[in-house]
MOPAC internal coordinates of N, CA, C and O (Angstrom, degrees):
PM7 1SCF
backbone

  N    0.0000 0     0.00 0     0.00 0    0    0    0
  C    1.4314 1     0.00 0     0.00 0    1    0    0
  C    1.5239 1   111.19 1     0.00 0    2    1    0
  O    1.2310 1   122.98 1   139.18 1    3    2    1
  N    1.2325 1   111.89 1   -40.82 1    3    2    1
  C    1.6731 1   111.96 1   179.22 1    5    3    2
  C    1.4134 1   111.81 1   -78.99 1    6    5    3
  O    1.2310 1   117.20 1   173.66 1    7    6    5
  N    1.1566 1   122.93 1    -6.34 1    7    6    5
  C    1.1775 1   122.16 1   168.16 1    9    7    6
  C    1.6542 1   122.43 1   -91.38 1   10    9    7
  O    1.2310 1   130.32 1   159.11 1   11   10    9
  N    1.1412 1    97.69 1   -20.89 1   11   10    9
  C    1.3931 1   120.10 1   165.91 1   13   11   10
  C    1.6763 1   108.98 1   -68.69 1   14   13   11
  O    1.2310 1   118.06 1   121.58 1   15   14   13
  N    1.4523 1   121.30 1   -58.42 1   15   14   13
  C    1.1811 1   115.21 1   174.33 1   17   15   14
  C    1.6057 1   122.70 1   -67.87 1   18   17   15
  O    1.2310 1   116.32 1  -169.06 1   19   18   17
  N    1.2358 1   124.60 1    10.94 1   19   18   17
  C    1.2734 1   125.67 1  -155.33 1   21   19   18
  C    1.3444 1    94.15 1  -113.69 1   22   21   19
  O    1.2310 1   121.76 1   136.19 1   23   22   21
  N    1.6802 1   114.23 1   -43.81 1   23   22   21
  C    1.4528 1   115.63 1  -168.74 1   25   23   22
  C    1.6683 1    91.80 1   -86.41 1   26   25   23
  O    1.2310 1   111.70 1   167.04 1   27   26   25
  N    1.0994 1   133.25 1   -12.96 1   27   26   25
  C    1.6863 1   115.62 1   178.94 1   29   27   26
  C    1.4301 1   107.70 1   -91.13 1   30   29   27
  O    1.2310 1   118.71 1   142.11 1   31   30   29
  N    1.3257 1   120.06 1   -37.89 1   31   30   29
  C    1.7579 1   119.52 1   167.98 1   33   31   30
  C    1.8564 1   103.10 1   -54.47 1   34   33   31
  O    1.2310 1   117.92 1   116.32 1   35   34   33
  N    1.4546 1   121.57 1   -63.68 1   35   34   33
  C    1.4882 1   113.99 1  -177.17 1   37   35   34
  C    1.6525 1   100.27 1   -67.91 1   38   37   35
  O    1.2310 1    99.45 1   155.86 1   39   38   37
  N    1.6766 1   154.65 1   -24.14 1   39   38   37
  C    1.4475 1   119.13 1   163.92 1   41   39   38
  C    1.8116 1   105.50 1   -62.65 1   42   41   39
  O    1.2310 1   124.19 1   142.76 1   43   42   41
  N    1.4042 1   109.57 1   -37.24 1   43   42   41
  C    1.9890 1   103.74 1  -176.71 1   45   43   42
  C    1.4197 1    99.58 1   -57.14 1   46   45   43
  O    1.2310 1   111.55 1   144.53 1   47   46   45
  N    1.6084 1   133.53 1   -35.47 1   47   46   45
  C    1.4434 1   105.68 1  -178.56 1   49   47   46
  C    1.4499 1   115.93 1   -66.72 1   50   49   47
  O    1.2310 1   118.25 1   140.08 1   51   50   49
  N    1.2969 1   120.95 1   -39.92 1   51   50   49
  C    1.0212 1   125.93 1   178.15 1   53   51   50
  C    1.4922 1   126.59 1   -58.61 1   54   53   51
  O    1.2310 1   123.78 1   144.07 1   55   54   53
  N    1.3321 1   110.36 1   -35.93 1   55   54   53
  C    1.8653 1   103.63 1   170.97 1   57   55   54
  C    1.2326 1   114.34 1   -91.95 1   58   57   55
  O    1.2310 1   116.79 1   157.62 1   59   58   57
  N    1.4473 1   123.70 1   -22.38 1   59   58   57
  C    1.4692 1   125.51 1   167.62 1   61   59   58
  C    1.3330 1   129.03 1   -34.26 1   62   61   59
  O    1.2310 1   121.58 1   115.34 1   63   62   61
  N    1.5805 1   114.58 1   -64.66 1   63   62   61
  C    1.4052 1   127.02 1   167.77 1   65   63   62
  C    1.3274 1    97.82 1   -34.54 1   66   65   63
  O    1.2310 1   122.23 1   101.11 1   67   66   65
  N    1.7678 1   113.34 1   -78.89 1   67   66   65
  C    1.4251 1   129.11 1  -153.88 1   69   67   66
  C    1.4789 1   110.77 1   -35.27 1   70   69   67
  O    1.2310 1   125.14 1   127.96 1   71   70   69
  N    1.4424 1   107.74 1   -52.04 1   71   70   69
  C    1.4521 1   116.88 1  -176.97 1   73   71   70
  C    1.5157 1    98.94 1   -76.55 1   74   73   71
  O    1.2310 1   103.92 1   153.17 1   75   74   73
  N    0.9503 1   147.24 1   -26.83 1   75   74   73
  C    1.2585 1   125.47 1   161.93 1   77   75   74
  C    1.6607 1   137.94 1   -86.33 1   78   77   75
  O    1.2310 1   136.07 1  -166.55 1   79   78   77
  N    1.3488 1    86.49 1    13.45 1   79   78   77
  C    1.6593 1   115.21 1   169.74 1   81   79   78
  C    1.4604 1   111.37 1  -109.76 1   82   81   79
  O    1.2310 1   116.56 1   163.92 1   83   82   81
  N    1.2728 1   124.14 1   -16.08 1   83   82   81
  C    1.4447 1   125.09 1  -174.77 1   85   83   82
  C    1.3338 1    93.45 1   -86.84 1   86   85   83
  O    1.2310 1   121.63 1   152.53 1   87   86   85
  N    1.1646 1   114.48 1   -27.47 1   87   86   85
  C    1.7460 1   107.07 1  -164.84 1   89   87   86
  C    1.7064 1   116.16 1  -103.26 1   90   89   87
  O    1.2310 1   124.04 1  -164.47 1   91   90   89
  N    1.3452 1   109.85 1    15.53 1   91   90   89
  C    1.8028 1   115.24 1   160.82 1   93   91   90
  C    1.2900 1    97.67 1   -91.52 1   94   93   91
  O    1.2310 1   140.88 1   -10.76 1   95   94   93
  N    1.3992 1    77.08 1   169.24 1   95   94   93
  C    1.9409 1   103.14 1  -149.96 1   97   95   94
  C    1.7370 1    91.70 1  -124.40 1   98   97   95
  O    1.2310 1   109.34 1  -114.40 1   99   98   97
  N    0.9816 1   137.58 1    65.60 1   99   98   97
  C    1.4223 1   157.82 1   161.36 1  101   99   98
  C    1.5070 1   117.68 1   -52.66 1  102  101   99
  O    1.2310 1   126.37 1   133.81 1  103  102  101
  N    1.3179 1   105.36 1   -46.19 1  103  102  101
  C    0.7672 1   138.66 1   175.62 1  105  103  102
  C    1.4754 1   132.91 1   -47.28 1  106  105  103
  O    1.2310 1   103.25 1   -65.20 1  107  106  105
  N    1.4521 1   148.39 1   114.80 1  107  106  105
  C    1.9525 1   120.80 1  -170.30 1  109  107  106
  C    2.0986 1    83.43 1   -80.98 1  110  109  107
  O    1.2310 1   137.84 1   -26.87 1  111  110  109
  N    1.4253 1    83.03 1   153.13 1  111  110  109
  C    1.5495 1    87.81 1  -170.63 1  113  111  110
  C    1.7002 1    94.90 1  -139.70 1  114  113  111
  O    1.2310 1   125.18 1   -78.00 1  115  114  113
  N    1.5315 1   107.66 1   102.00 1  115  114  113
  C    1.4232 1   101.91 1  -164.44 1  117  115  114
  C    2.3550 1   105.28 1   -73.09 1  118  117  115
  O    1.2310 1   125.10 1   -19.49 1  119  118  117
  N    1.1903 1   107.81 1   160.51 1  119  118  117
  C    1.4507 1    98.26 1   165.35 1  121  119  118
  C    1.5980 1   104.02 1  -132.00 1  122  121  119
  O    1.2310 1   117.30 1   -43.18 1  123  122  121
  N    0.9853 1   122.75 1   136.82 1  123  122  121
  C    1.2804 1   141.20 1   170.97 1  125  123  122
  C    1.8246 1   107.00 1   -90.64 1  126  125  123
  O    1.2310 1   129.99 1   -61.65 1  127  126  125
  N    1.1728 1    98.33 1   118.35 1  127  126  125
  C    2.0072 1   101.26 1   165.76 1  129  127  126
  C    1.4709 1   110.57 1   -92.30 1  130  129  127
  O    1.2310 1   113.52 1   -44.56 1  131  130  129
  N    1.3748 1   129.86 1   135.44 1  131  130  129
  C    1.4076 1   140.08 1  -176.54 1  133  131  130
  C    1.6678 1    95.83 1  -101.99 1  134  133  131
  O    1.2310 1   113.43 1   -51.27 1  135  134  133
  N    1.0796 1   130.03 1   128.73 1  135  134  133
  C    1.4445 1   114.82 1   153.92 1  137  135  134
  C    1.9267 1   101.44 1  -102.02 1  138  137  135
  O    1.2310 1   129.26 1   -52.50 1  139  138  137
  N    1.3026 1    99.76 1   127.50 1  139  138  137
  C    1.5802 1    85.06 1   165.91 1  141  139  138
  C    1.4991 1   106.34 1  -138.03 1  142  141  139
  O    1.2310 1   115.98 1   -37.64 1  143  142  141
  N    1.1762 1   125.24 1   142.36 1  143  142  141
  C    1.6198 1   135.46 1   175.74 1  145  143  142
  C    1.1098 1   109.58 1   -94.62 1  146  145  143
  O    1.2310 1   120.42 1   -21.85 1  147  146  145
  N    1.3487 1   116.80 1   158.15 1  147  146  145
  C    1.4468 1   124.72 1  -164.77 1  149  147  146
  C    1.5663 1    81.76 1  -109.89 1  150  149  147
  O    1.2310 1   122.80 1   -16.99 1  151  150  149
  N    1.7643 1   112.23 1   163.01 1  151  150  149
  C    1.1390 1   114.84 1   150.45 1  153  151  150
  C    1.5153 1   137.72 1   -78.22 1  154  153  151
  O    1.2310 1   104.07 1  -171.11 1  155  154  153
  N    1.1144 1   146.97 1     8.89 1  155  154  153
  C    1.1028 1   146.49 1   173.87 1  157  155  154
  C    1.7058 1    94.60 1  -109.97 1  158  157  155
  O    1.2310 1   111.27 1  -139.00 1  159  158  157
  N    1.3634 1   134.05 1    41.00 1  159  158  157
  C    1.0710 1   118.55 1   157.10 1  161  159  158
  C    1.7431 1   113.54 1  -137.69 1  162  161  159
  O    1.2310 1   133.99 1  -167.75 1  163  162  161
  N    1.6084 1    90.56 1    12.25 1  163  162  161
  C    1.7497 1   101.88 1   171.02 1  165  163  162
  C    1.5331 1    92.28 1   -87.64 1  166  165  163
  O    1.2310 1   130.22 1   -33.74 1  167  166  165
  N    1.4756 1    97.90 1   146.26 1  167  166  165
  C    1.2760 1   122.82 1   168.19 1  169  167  166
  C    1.7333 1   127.23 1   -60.42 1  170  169  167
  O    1.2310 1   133.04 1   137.70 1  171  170  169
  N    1.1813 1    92.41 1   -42.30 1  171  170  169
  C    1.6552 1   117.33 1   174.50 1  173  171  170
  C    1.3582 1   102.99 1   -57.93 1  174  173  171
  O    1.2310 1   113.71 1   118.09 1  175  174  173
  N    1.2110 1   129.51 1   -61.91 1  175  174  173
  C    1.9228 1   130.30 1  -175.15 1  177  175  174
  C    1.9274 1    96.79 1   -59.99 1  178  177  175
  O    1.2310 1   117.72 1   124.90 1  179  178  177
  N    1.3529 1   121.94 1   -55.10 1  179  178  177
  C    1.3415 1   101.15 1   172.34 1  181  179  178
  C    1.5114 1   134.00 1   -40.40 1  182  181  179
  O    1.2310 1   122.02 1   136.11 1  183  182  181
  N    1.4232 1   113.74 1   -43.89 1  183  182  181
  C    1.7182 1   138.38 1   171.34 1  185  183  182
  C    1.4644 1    99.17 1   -41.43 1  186  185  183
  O    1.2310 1   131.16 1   114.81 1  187  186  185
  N    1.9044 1    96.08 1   -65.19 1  187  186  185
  C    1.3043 1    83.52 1  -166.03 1  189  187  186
  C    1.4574 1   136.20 1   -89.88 1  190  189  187
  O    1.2310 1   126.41 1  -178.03 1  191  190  189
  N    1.5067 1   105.27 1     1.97 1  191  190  189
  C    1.9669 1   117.26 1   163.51 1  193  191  190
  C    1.3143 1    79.83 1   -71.06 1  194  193  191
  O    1.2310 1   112.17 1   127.38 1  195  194  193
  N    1.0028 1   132.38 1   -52.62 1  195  194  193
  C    2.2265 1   105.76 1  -133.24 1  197  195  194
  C    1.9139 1    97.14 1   -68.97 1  198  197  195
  O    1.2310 1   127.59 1   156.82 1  199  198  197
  N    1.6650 1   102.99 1   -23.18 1  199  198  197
  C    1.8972 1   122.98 1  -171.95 1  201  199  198
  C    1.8696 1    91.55 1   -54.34 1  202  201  199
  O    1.2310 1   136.20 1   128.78 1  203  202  201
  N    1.7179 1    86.24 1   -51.22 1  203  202  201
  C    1.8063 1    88.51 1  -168.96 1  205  203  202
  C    1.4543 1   107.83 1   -57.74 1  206  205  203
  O    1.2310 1   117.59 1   128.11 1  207  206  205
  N    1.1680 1   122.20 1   -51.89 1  207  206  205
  C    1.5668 1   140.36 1  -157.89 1  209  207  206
  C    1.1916 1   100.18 1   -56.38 1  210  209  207
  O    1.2310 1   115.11 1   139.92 1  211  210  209
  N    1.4448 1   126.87 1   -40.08 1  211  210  209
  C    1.5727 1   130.66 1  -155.06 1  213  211  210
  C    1.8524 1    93.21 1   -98.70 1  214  213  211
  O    1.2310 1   106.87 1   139.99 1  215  214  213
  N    0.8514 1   142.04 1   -40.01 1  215  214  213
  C    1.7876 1   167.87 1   152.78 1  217  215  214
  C    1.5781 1    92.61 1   -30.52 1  218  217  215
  O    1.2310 1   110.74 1   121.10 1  219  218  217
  N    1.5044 1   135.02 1   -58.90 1  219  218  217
  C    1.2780 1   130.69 1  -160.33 1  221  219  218
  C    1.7008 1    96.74 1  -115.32 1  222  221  219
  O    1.2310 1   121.88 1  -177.03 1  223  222  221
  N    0.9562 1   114.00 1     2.97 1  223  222  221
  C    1.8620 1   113.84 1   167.61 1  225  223  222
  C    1.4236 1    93.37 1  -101.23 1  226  225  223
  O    1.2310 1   100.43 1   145.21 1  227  226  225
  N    1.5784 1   153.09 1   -34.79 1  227  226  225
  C    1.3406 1   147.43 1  -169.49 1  229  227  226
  C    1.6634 1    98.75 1   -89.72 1  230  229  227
  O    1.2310 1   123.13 1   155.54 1  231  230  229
  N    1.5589 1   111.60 1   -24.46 1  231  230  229
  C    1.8259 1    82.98 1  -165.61 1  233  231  230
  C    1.9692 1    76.33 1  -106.82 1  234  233  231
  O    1.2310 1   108.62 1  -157.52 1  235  234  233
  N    1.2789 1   138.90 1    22.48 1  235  234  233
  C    1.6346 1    99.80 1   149.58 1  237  235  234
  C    1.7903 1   109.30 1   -98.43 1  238  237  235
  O    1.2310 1   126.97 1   145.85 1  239  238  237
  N    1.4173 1   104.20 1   -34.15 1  239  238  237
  C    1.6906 1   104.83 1   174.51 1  241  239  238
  C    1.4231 1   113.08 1   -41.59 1  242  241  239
  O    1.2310 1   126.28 1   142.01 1  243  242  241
  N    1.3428 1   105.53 1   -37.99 1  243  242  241
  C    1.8095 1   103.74 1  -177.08 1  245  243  242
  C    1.2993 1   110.57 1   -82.60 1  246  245  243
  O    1.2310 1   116.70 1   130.55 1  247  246  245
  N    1.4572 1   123.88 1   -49.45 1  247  246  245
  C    1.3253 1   107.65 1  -174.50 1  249  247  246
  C    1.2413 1   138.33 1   -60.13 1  250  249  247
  O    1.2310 1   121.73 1  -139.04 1  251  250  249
  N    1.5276 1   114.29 1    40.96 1  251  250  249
  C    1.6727 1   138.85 1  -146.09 1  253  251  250
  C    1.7175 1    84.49 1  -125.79 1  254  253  251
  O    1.2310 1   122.72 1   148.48 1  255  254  253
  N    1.5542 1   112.39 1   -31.52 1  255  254  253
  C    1.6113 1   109.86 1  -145.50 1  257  255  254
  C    1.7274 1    88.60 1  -104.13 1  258  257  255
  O    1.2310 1   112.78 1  -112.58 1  259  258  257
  N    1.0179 1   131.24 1    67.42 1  259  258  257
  C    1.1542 1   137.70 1  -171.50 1  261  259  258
  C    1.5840 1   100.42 1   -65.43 1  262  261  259
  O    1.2310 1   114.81 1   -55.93 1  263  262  261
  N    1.2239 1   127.44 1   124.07 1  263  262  261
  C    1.8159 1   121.14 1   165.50 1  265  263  262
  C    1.7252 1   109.86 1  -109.69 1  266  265  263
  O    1.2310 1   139.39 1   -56.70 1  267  266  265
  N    1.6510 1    80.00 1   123.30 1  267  266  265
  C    2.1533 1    89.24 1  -177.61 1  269  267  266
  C    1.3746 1   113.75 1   -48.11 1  270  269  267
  O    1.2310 1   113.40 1   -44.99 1  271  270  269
  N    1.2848 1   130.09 1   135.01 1  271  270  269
  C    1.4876 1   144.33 1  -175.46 1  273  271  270
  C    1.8637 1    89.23 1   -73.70 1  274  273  271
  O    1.2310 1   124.93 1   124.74 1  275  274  273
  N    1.4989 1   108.15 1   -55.26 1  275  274  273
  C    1.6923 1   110.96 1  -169.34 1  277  275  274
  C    1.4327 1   103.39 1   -87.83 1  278  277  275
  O    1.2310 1   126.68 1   -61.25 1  279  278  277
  N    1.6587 1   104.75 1   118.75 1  279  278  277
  C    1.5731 1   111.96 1  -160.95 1  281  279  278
  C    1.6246 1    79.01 1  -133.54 1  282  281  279
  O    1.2310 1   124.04 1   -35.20 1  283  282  281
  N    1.5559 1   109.86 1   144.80 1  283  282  281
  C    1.6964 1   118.82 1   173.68 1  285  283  282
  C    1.3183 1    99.57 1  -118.19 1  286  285  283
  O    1.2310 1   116.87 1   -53.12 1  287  286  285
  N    1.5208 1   123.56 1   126.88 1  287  286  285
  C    1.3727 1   149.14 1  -134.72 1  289  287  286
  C    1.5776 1    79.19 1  -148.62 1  290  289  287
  O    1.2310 1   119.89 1   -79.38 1  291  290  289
  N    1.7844 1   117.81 1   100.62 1  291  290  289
  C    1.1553 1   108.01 1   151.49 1  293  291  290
  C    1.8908 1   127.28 1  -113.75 1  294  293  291
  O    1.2310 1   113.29 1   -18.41 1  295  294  293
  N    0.5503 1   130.30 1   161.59 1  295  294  293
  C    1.2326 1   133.90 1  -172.55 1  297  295  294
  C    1.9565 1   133.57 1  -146.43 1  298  297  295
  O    1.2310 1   131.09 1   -55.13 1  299  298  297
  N    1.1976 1    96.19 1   124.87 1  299  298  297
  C    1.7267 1    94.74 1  -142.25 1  301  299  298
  C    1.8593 1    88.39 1  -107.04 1  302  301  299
  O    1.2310 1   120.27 1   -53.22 1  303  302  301
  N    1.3864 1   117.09 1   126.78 1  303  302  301
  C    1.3597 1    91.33 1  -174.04 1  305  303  302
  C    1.8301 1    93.48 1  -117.08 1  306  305  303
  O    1.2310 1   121.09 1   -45.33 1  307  306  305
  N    1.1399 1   115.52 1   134.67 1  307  306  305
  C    1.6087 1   119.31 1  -171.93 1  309  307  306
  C    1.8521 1   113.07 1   -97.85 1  310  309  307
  O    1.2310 1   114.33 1   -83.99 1  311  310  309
  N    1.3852 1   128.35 1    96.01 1  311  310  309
  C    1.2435 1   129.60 1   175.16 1  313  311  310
  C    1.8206 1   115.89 1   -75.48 1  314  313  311
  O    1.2310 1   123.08 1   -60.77 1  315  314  313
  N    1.0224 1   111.70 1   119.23 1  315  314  313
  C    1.2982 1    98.02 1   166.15 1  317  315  314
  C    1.8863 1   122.37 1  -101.84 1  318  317  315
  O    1.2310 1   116.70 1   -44.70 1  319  318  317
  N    0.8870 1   123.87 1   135.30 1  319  318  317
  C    1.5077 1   116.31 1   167.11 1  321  319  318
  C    1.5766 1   122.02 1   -96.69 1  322  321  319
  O    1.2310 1   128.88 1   -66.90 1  323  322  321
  N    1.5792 1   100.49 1   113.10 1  323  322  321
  C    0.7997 1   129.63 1   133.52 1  325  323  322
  C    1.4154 1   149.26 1     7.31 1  326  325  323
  O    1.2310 1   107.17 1  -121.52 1  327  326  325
  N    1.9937 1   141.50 1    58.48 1  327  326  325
  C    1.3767 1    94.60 1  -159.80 1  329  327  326
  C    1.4400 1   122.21 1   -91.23 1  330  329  327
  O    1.2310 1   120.10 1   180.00 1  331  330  329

């Protein structure tokens, strides 16, 4: 058993360091910043849903107001005579 613990304490010395040598930064380590915007936070795409929204809320409210194609147009014309 103690020999057992002896060889697992000397492999932990041995990867310990390593892993704590793999992980310095020695190294120049450039970083690049991305800015990226989403679309639903341009102003312009709001403009232009709310354009649609108001466009398809006016043509169903109207298409309620139907006007008859067959319209009766009478017209009465009154002569008088004259003597």
């Amino acid at each position: 058993m103690q020999k057992a613990i002896t060889k697992f304490l000397g492999m932990l010395m041995l990867v310990f360091p390593a892993a704590l040598l793999a992980q310095d930064s020695t190294s120049a380590v450039s970083t690049t910043t991305v800015t990226q915007t989403t679309w639903y936070t341009q102003p312009w795409v709001w403009l232009v849903g709310g354009v649609i929204v108001l466009l398809l809320l006016i043509a169903i409210f109207s298409g309620g107001k139907k006007t008859s194609s067959d319209k009766v147009v009478i017209t009465k014309t009154v002569r008088t005579e004259s003597e």
